[in-house]
C-alpha positions as CSV (number, residue, x, y, z in Angstrom):
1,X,8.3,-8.3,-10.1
2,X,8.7,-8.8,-6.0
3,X,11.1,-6.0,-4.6
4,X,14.6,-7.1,-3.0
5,X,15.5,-5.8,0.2
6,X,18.7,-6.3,2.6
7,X,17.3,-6.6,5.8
8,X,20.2,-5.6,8.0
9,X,20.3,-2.7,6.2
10,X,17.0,-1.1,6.8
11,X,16.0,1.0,9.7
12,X,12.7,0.2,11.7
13,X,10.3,2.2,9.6
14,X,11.7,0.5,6.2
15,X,11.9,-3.2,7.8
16,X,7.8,-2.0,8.4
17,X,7.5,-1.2,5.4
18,X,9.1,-4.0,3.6
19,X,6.2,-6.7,5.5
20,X,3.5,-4.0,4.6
21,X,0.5,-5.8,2.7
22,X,-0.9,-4.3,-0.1
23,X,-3.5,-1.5,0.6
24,X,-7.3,-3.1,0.8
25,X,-9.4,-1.4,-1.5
26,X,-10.9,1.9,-0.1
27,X,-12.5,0.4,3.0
28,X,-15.1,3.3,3.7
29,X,-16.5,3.2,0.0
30,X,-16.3,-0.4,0.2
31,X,-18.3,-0.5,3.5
32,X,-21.1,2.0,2.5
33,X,-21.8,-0.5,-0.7
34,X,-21.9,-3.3,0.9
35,X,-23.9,-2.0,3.8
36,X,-26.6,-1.1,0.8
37,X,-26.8,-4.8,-0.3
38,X,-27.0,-6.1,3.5
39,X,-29.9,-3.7,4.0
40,X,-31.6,-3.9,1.1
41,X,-31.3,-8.3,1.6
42,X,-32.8,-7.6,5.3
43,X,-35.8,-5.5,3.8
44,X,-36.6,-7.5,0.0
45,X,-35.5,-11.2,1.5
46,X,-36.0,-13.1,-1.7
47,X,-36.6,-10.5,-4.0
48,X,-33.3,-8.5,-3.7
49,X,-31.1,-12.3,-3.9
50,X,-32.7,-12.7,-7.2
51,X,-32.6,-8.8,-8.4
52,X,-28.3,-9.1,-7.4
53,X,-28.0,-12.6,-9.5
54,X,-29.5,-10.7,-12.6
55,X,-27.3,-7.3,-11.4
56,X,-24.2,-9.0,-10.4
57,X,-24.0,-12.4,-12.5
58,X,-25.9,-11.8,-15.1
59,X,-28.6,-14.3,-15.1
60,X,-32.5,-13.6,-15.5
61,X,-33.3,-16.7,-12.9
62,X,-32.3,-18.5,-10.3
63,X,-34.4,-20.6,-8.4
64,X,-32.1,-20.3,-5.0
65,X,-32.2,-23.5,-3.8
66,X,-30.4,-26.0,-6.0
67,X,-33.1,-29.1,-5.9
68,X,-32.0,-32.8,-5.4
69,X,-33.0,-34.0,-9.2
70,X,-30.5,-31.4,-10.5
71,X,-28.1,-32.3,-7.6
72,X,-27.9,-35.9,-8.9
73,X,-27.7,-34.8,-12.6
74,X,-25.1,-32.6,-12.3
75,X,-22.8,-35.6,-10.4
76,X,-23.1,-37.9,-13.0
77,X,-20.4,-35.6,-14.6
78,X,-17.8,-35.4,-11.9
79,X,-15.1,-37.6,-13.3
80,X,-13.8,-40.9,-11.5
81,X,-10.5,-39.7,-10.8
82,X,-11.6,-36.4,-9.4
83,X,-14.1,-38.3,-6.8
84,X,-11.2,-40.6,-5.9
85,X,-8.9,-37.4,-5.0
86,X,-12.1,-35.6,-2.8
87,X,-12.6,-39.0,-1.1
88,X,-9.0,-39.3,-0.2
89,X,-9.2,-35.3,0.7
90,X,-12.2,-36.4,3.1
91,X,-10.7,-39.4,4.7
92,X,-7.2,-37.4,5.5
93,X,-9.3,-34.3,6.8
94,X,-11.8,-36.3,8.8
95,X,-8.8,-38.1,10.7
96,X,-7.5,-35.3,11.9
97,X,-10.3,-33.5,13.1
98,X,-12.0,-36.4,14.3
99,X,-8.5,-36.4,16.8
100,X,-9.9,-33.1,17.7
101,X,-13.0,-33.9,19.7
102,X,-13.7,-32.4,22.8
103,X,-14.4,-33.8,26.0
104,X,-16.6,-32.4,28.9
105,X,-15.2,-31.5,32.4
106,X,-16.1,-32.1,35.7
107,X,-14.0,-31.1,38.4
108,X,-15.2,-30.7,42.0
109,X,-13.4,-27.6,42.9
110,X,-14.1,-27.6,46.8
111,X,-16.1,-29.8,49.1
112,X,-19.6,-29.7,47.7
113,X,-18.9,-27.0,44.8
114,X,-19.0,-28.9,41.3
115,X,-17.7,-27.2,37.9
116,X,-18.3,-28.6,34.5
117,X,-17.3,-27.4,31.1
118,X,-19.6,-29.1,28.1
119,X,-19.4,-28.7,24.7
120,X,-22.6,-28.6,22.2
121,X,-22.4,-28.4,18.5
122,X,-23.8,-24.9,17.2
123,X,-27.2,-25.6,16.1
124,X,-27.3,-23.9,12.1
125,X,-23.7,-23.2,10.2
126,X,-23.5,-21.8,7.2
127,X,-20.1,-22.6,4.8
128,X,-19.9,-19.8,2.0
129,X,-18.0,-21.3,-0.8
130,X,-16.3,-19.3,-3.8
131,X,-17.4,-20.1,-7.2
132,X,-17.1,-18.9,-10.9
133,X,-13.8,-18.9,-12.2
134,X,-12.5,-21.0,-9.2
135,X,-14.8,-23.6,-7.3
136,X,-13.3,-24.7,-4.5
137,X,-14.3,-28.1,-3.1
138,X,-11.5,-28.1,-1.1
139,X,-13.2,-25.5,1.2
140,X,-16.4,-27.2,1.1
141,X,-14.4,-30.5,2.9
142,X,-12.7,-27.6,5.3
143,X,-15.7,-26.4,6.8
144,X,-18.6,-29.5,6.0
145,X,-16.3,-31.8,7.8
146,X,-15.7,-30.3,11.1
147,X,-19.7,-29.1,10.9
148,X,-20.5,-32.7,10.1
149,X,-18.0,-34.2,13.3
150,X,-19.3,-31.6,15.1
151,X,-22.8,-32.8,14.2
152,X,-24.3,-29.8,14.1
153,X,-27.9,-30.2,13.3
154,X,-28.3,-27.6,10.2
155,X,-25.6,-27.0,8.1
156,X,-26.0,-24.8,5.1
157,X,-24.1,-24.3,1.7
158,X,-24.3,-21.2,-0.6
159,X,-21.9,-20.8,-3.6
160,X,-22.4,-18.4,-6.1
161,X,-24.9,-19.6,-9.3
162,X,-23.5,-21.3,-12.3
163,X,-23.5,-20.1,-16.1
164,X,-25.3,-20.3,-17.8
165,X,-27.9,-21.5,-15.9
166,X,-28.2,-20.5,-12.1
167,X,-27.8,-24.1,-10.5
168,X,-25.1,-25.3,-13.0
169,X,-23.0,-26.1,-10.2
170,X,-19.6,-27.7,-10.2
171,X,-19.9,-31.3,-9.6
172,X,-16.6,-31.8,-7.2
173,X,-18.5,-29.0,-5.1
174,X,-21.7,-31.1,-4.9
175,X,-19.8,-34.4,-4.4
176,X,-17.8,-32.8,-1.2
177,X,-21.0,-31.6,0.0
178,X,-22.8,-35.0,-0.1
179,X,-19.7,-36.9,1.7
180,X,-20.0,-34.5,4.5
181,X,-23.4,-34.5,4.6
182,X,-25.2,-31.4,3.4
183,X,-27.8,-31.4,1.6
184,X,-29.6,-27.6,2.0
185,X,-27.3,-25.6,-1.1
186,X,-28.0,-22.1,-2.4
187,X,-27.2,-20.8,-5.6
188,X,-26.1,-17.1,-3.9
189,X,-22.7,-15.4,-3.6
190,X,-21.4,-12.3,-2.8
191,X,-22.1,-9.7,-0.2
192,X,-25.9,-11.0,-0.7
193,X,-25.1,-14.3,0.3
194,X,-23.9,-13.3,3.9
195,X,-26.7,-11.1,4.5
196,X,-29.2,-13.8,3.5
197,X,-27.0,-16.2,6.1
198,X,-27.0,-14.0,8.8
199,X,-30.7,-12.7,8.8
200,X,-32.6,-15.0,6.6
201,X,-35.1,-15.0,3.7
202,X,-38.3,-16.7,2.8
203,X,-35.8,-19.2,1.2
204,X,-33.0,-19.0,3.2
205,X,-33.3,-19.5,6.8
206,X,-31.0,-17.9,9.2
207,X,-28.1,-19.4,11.0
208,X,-25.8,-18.2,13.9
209,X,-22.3,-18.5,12.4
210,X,-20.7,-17.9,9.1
211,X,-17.5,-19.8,7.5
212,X,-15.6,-19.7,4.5
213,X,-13.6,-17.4,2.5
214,X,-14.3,-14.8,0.1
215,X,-13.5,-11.6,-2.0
216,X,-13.5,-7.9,-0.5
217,X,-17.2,-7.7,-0.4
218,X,-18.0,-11.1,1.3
219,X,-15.1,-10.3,3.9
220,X,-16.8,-6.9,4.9
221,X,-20.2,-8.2,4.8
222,X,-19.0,-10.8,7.2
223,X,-17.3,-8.3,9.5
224,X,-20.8,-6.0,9.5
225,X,-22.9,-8.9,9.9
226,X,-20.6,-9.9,12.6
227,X,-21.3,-6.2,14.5
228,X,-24.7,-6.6,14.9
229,X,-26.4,-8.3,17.5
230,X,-29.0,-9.7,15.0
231,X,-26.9,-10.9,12.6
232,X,-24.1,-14.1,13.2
233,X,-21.2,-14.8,14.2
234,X,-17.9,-15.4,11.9
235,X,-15.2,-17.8,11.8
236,X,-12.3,-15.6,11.7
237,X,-11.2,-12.1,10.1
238,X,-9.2,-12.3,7.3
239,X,-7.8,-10.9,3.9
240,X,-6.0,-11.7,0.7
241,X,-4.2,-15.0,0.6
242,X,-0.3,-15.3,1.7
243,X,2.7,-16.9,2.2
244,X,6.3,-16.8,3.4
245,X,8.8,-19.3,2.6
246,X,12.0,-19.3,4.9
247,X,14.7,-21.3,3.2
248,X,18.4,-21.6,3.0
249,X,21.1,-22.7,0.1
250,X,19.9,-26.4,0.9
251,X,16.6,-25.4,-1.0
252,X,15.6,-26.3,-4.2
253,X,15.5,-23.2,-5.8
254,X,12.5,-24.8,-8.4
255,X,10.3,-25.6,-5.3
256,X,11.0,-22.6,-3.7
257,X,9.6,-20.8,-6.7
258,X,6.8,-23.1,-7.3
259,X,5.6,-22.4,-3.8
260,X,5.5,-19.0,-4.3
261,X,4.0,-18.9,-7.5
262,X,1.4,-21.6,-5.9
263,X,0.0,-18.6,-3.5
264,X,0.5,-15.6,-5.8
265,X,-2.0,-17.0,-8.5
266,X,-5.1,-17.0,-5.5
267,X,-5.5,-13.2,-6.3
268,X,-4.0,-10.2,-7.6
269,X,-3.8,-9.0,-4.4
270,X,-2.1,-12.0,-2.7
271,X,1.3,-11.5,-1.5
272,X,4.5,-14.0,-1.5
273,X,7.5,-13.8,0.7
274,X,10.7,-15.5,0.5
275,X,13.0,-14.9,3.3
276,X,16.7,-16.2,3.3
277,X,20.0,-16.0,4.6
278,X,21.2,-16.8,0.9
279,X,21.6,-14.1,-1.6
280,X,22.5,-16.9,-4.2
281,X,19.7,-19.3,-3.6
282,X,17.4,-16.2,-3.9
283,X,18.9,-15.1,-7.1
284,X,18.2,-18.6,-8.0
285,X,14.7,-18.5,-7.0
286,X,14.2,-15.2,-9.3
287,X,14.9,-16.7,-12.3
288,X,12.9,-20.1,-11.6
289,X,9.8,-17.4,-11.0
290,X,10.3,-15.8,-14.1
291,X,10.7,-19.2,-16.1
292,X,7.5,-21.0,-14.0
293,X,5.4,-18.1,-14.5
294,X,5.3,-17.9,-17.8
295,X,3.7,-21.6,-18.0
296,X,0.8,-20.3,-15.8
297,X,-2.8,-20.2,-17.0
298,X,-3.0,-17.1,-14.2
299,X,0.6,-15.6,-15.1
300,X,-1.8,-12.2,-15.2
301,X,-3.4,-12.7,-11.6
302,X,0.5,-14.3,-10.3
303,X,2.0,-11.2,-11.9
304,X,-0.4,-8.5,-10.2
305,X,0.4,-10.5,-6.9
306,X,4.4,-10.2,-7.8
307,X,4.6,-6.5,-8.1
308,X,3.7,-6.4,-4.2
309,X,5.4,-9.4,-3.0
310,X,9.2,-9.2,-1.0
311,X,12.5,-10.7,-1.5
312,X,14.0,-10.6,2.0
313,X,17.8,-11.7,3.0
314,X,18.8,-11.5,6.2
315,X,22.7,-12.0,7.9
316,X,21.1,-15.4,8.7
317,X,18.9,-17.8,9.8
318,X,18.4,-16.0,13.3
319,X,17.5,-13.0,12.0
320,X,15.0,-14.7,9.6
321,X,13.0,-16.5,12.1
322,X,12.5,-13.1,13.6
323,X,11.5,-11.5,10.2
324,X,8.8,-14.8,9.7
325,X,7.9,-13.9,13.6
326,X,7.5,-10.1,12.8
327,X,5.1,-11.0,9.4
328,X,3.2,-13.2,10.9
329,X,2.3,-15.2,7.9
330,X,-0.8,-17.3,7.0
331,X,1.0,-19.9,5.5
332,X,4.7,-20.7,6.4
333,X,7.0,-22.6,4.2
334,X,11.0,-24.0,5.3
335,X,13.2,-25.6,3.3
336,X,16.2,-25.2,5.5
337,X,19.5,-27.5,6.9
338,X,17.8,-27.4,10.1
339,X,14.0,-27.8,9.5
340,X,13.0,-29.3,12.9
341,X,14.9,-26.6,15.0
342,X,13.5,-24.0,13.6
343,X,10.2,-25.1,13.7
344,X,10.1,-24.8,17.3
345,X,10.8,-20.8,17.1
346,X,8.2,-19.6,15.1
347,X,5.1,-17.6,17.1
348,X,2.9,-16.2,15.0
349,X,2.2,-18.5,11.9
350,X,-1.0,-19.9,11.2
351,X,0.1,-23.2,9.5
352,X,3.7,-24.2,8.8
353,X,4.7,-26.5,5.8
354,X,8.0,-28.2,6.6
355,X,10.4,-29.5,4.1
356,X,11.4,-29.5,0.7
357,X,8.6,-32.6,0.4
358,X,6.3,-30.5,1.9
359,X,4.2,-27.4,-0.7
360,X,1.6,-25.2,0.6
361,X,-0.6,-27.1,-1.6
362,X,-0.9,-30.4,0.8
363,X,-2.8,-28.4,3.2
364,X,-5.0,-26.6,0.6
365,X,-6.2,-29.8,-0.5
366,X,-5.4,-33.7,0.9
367,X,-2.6,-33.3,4.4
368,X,-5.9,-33.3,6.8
369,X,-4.9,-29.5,8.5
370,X,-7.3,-26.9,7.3
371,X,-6.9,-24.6,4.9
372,X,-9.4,-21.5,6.3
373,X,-6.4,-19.4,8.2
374,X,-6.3,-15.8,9.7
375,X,-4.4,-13.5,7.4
376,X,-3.2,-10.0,6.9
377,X,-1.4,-10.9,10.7
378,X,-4.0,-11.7,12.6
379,X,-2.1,-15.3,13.0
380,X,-0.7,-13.5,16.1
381,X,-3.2,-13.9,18.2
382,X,-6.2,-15.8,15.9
383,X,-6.2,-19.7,15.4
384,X,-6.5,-21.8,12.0
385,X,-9.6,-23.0,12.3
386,X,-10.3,-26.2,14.1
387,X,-12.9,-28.4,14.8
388,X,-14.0,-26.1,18.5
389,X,-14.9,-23.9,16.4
390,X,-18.0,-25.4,15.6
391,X,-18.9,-26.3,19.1
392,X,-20.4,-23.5,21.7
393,X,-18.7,-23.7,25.6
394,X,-20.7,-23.3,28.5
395,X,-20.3,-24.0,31.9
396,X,-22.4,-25.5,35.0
397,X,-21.8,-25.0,38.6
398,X,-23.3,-27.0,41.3
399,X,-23.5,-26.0,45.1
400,X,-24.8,-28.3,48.1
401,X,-25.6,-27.2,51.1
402,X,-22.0,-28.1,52.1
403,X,-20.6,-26.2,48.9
404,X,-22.5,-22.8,50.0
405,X,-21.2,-22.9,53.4
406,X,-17.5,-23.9,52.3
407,X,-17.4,-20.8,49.8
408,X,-20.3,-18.2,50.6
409,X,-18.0,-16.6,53.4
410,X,-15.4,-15.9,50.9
411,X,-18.5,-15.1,48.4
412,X,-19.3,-12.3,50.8
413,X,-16.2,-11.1,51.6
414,X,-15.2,-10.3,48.0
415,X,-19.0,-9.1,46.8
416,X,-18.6,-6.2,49.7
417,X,-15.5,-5.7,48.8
418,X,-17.0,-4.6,45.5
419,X,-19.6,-3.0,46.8
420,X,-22.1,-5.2,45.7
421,X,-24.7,-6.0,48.4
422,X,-27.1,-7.4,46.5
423,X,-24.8,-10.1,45.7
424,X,-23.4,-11.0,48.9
425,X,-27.0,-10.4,50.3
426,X,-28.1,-13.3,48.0
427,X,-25.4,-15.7,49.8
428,X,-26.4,-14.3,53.4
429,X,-30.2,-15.6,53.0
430,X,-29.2,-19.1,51.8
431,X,-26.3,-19.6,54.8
432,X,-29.0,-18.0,57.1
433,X,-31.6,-20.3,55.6
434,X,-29.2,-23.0,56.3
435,X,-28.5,-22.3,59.9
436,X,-32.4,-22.3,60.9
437,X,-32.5,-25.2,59.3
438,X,-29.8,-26.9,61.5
439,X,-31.5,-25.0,64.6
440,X,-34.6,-26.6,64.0
């Protein structure tokens, strides 16, 4: 079960120790197999995608690209009340990103010298969404929406195949796909997957970003691909799943729990945090975990995730928004007396849930935020992603003959003071151009 530790009375290197995350598997080992499969994918294309489905999931075909006749058979069994929930998901999600959309601008910064910033969609996405034991349409609304408002013109989907056959895909996947608009899906997962995003196949053709979660292999094949100047681009780094709950002897000790236990069954190597200036409410919360998890399908996977996850009190609430500040935690839970006050003192999560009426589950699923967040603390300085993420930035500058003159002294000035002639040289011709113009 999660350790307990008294915050006040820990010295520096313990209160580091007690937000440690779990170790990541050997990275360097890790790294060197994945590598294999990125370069093997880059020299066999096709070939090495279907010699990994047979290696890692067990299938002796797979036709890659999930056709639109079995598309439209396999949605015939997605149940009315679970397309009612993804449509519902899709209308909540697209409203708030659609509040996200960016404008261009144009701002004339001196007399004849004109700046604009645009914003262009990113011509081919691709959204890598987990499969097998967990499907997750969710993810498929979190990334095809914001591809879809972005309106980039290729978006592709791969999720690893279906059992037994290799395009036995879940239907809720499939629906969330059409709603946002995607119809080019892969039957590939894994480390393979990435590789066949970032540098293409015969099937597969590339694209310049990657989104979308993962295990440990698709998150280092993501960073790698991310490296090299051939492969794409990422959405974010991240890692195993977590969350911190911050609450007070106001909370309901049952939703505290639940929360927790909500985040812990992700992955054996997730990690749950409660934080609070209560030792009774967290004594509380113990046994509530204890009861809840043994009504869990996953109590193994929520159990594995317990053994590394932290109990934290603290002299009080101060002192706990500095602990949540110092963890930096993907997802941010507070059930407190003074929910709105502390809001505003938190720096480094990446998506705070606020209230008792308020689980970590709305934003998985149905609130509109999204759910693909930096982890392992990056959320100090990396974004949840938003709907700019699927655009590229770029920016034009327009100079008259008015706009060289008003600025190419200055130009000058601070190209020599660089001492870089060529580049104040460049200026000199036009200006000089300009004054035997006037002459003549």
């Amino acid at each position: 079960m999660a350790a307990m530790f008294n915050w006040a009375t820990l010295n520096v290197a313990e209160q580091r120790a007690a937000l440690a995350r779990p170790q990541l598997a050997d990275s360097a080992s890790l790294r060197q197999q994945v590598q294999l499969i990125i370069d093997t994918v880059k020299l066999q294309g096709d070939k090495a995608l279907l010699s990994y489905s047979q290696q890692f999931d067990g299938l002796a075909a797979n036709s890659l690209q999930l056709s639109e006749a079995k598309k439209r058979s396999l949605l015939l069994a997605l149940l009315p009340e679970r397309k009612a929930a993804i449509e519902l998901a899709y209308d909540n999600i697209r409203k708030f990103h659609a509040a996200q959309l960016p404008r261009d601008i144009d701002v004339e910064t001196s007399a004849g010298v004109v700046c604009q910033l645009k914003n262009r969609p990113i011509s081919a996405v691709g959204l890598y969404i987990p499969g097998g034991s967990a499907p997750l349409p969710s993810t498929v609304l979190m990334l095809g929406v914001p591809a879809q408002l972005a309106g980039c013109p290729r978006t592709v989907l791969v999720t690893p195949p279906g059992k037994p056959d290799a395009d036995d895909i879940a239907p809720e996947i499939l629906y969330a796909a059409e709603l946002c608009g995607i119809a080019e899906i892969y039957t590939v997962g894994g480390a393979q997957a990435i590789a066949a995003l970032a540098y293409g196949t015969a099937t597969i053709g590339k694209v310049d970003k990657i989104f979308g979660p993962g295990n440990r292999y698709v998150t280092e094949a993501k960073q790698l691909v991310s490296q090299d100047v051939a492969g794409a681009m990422i959405d974010m780094p991240a890692g195993p799943s977590e969350v911190l709950v911050l609450a007070d002897n106001s909370a309901n000790p049952a939703f505290v729990a639940a929360d927790l236990l909500s985040q812990a069954e992700h992955g054996p190597d997730s990690q749950v945090i409660l934080v609070s200036d209560s030792a009774a409410l967290i004594d509380a919360v113990k046994t509530e975990v204890a009861t809840q998890l043994q009504l869990l399908p996953r109590k193994d996977i929520a159990s594995a995730a317990l053994s590394h996850s932290r109990y934290i009190l603290t002299e009080n609430l101060a002192q706990a928004v500095a602990v949540t500040n110092a963890y930096a935690p993907e997802h941010l839970i507070v059930q407190t007396c003074c929910d709105d006050e502390l809001t505003e003192q938190f720096s480094s999560a990446a998506s705070i849930f606020v209230g008792q009426w308020t689980p970590e589950s709305a934003g998985d699923y149905a609130s509109g935020t999204n759910h693909v967040l930096p982890t392992y603390g990056y959320s100090k300085t990396v974004s949840s992603l938003s709907l700019s993420d699927f655009y590229r930035r770029y920016t034009v500058q327009t100079l008259s003959a008015a706009g060289i003159r008003n600025i190419g002294p200055a130009i000058i000035t601070l190209a020599e003071a660089e001492s870089l002639d060529a580049h104040a040289n460049a200026v000199r011709l036009r200006l000089a151009a300009l004054n035997n113009i006037n002459q003549g």
